[in-house]
C-alpha positions as CSV (number, residue, x, y, z in Angstrom):
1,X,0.0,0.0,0.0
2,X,1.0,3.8,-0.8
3,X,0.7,5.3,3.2
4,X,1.8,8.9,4.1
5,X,2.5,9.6,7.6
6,X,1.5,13.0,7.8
7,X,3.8,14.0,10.9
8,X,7.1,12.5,10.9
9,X,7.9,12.7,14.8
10,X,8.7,9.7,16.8
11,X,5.7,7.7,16.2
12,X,5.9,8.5,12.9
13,X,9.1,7.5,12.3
14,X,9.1,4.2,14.1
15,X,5.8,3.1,12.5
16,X,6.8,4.2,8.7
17,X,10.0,2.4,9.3
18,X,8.4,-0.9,10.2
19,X,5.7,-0.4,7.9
20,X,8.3,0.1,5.0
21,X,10.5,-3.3,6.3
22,X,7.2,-5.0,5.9
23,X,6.7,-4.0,2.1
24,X,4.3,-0.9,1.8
25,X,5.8,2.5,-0.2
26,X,5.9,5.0,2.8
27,X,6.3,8.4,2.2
28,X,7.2,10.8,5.7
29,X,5.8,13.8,5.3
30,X,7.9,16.3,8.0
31,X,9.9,18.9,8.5
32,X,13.4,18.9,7.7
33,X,15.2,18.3,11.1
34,X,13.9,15.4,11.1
35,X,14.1,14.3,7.7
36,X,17.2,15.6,6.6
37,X,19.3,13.0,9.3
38,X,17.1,10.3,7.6
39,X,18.3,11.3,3.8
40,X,22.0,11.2,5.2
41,X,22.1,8.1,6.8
42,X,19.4,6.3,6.7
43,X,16.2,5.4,9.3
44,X,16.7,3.0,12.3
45,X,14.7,1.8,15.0
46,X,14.6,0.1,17.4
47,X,12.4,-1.7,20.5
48,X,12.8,-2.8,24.3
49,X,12.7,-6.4,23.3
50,X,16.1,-6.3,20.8
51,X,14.3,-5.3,17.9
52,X,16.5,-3.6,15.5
53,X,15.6,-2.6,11.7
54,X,17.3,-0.6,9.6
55,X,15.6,1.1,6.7
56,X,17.7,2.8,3.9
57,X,17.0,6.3,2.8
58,X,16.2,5.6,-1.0
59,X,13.3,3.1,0.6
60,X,11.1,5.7,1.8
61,X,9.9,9.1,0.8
62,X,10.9,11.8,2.3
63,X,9.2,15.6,2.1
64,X,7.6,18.2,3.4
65,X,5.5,18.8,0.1
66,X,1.6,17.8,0.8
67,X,1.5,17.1,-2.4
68,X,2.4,13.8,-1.6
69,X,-1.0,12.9,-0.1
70,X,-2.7,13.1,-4.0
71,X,-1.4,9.3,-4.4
72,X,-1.6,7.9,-1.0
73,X,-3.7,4.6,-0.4
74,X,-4.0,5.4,3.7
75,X,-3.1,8.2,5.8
76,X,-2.0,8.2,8.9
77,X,-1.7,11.6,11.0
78,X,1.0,11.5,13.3
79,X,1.3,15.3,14.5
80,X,1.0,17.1,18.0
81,X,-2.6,17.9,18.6
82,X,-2.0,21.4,18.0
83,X,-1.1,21.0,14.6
84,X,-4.3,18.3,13.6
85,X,-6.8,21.3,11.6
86,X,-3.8,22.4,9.8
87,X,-3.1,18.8,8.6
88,X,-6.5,18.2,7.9
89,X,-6.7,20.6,5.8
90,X,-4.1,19.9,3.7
91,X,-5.4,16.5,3.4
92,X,-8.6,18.0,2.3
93,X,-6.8,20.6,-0.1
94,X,-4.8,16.8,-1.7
95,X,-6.0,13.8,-0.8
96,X,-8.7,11.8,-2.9
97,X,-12.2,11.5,-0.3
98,X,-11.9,7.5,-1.1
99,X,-8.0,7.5,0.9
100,X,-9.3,6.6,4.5
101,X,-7.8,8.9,7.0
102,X,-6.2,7.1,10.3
103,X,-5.5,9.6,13.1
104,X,-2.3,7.5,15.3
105,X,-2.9,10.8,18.0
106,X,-3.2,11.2,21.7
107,X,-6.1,12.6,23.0
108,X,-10.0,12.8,22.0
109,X,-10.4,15.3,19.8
110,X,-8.0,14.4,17.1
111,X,-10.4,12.6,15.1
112,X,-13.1,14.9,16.2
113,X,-11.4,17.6,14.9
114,X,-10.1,15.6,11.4
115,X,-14.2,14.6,10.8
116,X,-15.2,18.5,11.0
117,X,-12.7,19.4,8.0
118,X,-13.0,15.9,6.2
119,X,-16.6,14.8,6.4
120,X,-16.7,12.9,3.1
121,X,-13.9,11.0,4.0
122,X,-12.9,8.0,6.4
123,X,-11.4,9.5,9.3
124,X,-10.9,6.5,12.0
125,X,-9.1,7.1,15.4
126,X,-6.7,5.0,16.4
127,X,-5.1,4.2,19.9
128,X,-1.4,3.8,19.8
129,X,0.0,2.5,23.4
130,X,3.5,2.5,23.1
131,X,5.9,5.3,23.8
132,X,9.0,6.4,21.5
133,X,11.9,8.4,22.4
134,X,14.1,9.7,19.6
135,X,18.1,8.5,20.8
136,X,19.9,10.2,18.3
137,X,19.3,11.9,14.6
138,X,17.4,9.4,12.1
139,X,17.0,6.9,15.3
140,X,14.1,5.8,17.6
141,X,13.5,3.7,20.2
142,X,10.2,2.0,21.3
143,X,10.4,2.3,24.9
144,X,7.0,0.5,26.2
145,X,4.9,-2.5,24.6
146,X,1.7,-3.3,23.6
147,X,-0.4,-3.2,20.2
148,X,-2.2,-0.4,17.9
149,X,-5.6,-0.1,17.6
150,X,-8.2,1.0,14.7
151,X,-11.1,1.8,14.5
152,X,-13.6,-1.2,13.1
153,X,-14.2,-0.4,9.3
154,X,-14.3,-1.7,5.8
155,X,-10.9,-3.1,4.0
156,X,-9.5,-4.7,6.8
157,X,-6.9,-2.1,7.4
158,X,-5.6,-3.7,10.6
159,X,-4.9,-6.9,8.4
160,X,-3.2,-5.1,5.5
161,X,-1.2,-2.9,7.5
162,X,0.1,-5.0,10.7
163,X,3.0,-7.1,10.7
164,X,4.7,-9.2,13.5
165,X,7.0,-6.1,14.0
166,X,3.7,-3.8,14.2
167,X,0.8,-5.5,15.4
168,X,-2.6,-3.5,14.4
169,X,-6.0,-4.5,15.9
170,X,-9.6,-3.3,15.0
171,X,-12.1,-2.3,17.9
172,X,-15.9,-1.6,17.5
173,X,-15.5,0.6,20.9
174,X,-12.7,2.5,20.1
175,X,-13.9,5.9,22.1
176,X,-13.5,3.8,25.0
177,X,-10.2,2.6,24.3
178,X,-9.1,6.1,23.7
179,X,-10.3,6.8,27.0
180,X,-9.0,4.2,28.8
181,X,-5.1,5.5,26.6
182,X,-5.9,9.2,28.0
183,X,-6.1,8.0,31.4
184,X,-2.5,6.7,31.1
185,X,-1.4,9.1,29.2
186,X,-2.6,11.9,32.2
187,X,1.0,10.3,34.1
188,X,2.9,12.2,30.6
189,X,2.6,15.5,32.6
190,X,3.7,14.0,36.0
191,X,6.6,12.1,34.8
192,X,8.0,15.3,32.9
193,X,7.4,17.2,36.1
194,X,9.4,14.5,38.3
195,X,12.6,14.3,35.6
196,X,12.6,10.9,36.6
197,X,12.5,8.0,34.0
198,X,9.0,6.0,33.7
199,X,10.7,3.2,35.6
200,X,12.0,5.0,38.1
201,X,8.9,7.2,38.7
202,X,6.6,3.5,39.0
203,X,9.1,2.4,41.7
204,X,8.3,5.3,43.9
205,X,5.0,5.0,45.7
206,X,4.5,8.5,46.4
207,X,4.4,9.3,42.6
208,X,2.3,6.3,42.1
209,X,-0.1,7.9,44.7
210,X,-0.3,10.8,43.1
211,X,-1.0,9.0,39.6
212,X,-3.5,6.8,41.4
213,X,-5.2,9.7,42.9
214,X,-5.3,12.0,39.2
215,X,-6.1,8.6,38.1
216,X,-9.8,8.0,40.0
217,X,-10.1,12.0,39.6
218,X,-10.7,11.3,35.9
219,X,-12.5,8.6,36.4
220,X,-15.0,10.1,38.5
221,X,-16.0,12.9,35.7
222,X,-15.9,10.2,33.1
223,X,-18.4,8.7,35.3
224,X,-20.5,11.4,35.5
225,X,-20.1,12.2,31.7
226,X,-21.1,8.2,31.2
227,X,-18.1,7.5,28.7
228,X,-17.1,4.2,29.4
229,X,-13.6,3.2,29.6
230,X,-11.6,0.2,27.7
231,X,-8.1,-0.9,29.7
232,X,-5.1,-0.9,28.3
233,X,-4.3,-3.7,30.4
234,X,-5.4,-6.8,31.2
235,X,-6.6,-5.3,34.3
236,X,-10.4,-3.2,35.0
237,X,-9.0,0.3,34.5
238,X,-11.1,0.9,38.0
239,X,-8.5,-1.6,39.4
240,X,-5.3,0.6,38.1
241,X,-5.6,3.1,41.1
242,X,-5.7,0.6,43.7
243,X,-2.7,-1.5,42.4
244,X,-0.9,1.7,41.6
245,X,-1.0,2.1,45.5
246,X,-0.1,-1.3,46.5
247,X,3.4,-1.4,48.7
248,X,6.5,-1.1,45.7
249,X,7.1,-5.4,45.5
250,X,3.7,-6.1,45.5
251,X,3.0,-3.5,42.5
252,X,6.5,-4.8,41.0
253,X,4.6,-8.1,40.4
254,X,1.6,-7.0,39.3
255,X,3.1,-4.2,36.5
256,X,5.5,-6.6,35.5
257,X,2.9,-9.1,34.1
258,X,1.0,-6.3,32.3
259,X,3.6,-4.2,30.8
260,X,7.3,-4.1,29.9
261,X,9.0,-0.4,30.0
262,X,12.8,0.4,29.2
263,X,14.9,1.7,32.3
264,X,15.6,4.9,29.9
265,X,11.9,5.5,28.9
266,X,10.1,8.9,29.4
267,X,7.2,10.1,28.3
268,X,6.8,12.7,25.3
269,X,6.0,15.3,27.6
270,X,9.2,15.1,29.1
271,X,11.2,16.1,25.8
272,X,9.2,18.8,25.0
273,X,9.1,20.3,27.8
274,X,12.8,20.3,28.1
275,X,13.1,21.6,24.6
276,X,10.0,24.7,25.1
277,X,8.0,22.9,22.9
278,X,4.3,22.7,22.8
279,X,3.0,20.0,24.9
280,X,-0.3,18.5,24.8
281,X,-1.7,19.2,28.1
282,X,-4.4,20.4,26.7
283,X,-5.5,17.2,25.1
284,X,-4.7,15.4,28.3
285,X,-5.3,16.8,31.6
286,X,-7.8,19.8,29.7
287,X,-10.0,17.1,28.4
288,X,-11.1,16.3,31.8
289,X,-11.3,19.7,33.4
290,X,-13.7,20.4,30.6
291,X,-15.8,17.4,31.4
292,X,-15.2,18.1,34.7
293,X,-16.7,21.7,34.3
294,X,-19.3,20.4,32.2
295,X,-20.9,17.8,34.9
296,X,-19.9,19.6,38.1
297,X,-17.1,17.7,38.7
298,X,-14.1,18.9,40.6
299,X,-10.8,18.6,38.8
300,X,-7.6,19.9,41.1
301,X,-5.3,17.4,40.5
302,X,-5.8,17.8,37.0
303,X,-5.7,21.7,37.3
304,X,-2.6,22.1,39.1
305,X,-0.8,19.7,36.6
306,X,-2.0,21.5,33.9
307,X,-0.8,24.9,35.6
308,X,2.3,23.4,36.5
309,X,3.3,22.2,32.8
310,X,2.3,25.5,31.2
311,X,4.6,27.2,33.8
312,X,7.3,24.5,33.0
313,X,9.4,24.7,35.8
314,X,13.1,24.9,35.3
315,X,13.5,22.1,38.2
316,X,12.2,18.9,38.9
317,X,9.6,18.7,41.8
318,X,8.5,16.0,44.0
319,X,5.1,14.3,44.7
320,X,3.5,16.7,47.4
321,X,4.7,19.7,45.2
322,X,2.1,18.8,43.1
323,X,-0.7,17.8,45.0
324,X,-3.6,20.4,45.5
């Protein structure tokens, strides 16, 4: 298949890599610090587990023309948040309305906001659960494990596109599993306050309080705003708070069977906010205020994150620093 990643970041990169190694004709669409590495030596990635692939730069296609989006078969938007109407509508300016749009984005209102500029086309949210960090130019590491999901649809997209490397799923309940990713995603903020790695940050059970509490805080508005929530574990994500409080061994055992993180890993959040770029706190922790606001549900933990982050403090802070 011809796919265009429209947002060559980390995510981007990894996934168009592996897709490429598996036989489709990628083309990154990006900016040029991050492409230009790529044209000069090459794209490699790697994973947790060992994996290492190395994809040459004549075997993809690398631009930051939109043009590129005329001939694709799928696209797959990759970018910040911030950036998803601008994308859009370059996809809506280039891209045939038969090319089914795939939105690989944190967040809920990604897809939301691709459907409002694209409604004649297929615009299908995804959940991507893994975490990649970029090590050096043209490389990138996948940090944490698990599987991509789609949305159901026709063409069995999941099929065509997954490979052993890059497992893809379909879901019929894919809002859910989005929400059941933004309540993970809610530690991004934390862990780039703590400047501690992921690992690091789980062993400490006064962070994992204060991701257990955040946790049930967003719980209790999507409660009240009845959106249920899929896991992203094998666990009820009602359960998560209670095991994230459990005494450091017990929770050892318990993580270890659900999830497999890299000693180095942190979250996104962490790397733009030590380089003063744009997070996407907005997306994350301002998705439940608003509910929260909407159905009269208090939201401090989120609040005070949110505050922190957009003050991004030159130091890191502990636990009780952050709590209301």
């Amino acid at each position: 298949m011809r796919i265009v990643i429209a947002g060559a970041g980390s995510i981007g990169c990894y996934c168009g890599a592996l897709l490429a190694s598996s036989g489709h004709r990628v083309t990154l669409l990006g900016r040029s610090r991050i492409l230009d590495p790529i044209r000069d030596k090459g794209l490699t990635v790697t994973d947790f587990s060992g994996l290492l692939r190395n994809v040459a730069a004549q075997d993809v296609t690398l631009t930051d023309d939109a043009r590129c989006l005329a001939h694709a078969d799928v696209v797959i938007v990759a970018v910040k948040a911030g950036a998803t109407s601008d994308m859009a509508t370059l996809i809506a300016q280039h891209t045939p309305v038969s090319t089914p749009v795939l939105s690989w984005q944190n967040g809920m209102d990604n897809a939301r906001c691709l459907r409002s500029i694209l409604p004649d086309h297929d615009v299908r949210a995804g959940m991507v659960p893994f975490n990649v960090v970029p090590t050096e130019p043209a490389c990138f590491h996948r940090a944490t494990s698990g599987e991509i999901v789609i949305q159901s649809g026709p063409g069995a997209l999941a099929q065509k596109l997954g490979c052993t490397d890059l497992p893809i799923v379909e879901s019929d309940t894919i809002d859910a599993v989005q929400w059941g990713k933004l309540l993970i995603n809610l530690n991004n903020a934390l862990n780039a306050l703590s400047g501690l790695t992921l690992k690091k940050q789980l062993l400490d059970r006064n962070w994992r309080r204060l991701m257990a509490d955040q946790m049930s805080e967003a719980l209790s508005v999507l409660k009240a705003a009845g959106h249920p929530v899929a896991s992203t574990t094998p666990l009820p994500a009602w359960m998560t708070p209670y095991i994230l409080r459990l005494p450091t061994p017990v929770f050892s055992r318990i993580a270890a069977r659900m999830l497999t993180i890299d000693p180095s890993a942190r979250t996104s959040m962490s790397y733009d906010l030590l380089a003063g770029r744009p997070t996407e706190i907005d997306s994350l922790q301002g998705e439940i205020m608003r509910l929260g606001h909407q159905f009269g549900v208090a939201t401090p933990i989120c609040a005070k994150v949110s505050a922190l982050i957009k003050q991004a403090p030159e130091a890191a802070l502990l636990p009780d620093q952050i709590a209301p």
